[in-house]
C-alpha positions in Angstrom: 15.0 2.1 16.9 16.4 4.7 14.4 14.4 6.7 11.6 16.3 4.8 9.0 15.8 1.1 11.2 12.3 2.0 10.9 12.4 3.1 7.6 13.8 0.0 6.2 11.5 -2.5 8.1 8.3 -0.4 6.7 9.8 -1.2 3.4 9.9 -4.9 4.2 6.9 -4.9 5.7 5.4 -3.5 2.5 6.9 -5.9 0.5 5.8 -9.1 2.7 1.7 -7.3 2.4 2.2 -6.9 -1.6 3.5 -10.1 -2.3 0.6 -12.1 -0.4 -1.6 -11.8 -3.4 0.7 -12.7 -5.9 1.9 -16.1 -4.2 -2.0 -17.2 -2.7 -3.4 -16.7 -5.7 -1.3 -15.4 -9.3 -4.9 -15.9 -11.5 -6.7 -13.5 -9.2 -3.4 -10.9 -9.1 -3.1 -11.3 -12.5 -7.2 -10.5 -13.2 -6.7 -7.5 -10.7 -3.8 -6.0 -13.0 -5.7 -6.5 -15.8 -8.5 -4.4 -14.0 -6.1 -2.1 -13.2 -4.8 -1.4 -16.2 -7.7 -0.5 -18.3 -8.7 2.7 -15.9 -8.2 5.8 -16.9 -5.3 8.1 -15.3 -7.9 10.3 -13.5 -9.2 7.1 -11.9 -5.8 5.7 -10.8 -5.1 9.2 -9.8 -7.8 9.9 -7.3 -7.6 6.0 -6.4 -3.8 6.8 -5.6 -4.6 9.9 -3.6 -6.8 8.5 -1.5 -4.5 6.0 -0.3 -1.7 8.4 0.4 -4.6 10.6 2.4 -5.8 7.5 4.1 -2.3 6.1 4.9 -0.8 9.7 6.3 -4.5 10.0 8.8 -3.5 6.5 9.6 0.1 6.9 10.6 -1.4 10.4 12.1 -4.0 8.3 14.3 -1.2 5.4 15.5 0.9 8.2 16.3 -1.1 9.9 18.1 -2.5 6.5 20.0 1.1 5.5 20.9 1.9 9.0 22.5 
């Protein structure tokens, strides 16, 4: 599989994970966004840099288990 084969079928994949919420349960997304939007910036901020940390130690770790 190419970078850009790969690439493309992370984006799907994110798409399929996001949209789970959404089509189980639009009340309880809907509630969440609410949540969401009433945070401050610094809040989203940190909240949004700790996924990128946690996602780039996991994609580290899985590559690092696969090799």
């Amino acid at each position: 599989m190419n970078m850009w084969d790969f690439f493309w079928s992370v984006i799907a994949l994110i798409l399929v994970i996001e949209g789970f919420l959404p089509a189980l349960s639009p009340s309880s997304w809907r509630n969440f966004m609410r949540l969401l939007s009433s945070q401050s910036d610094k809040t989203l901020r940190i909240a949004g840099l700790s996924m990128m940390i946690l996602g780039a130690l996991l994609l580290v770790a899985a590559h690092h288990l696969t090799t």
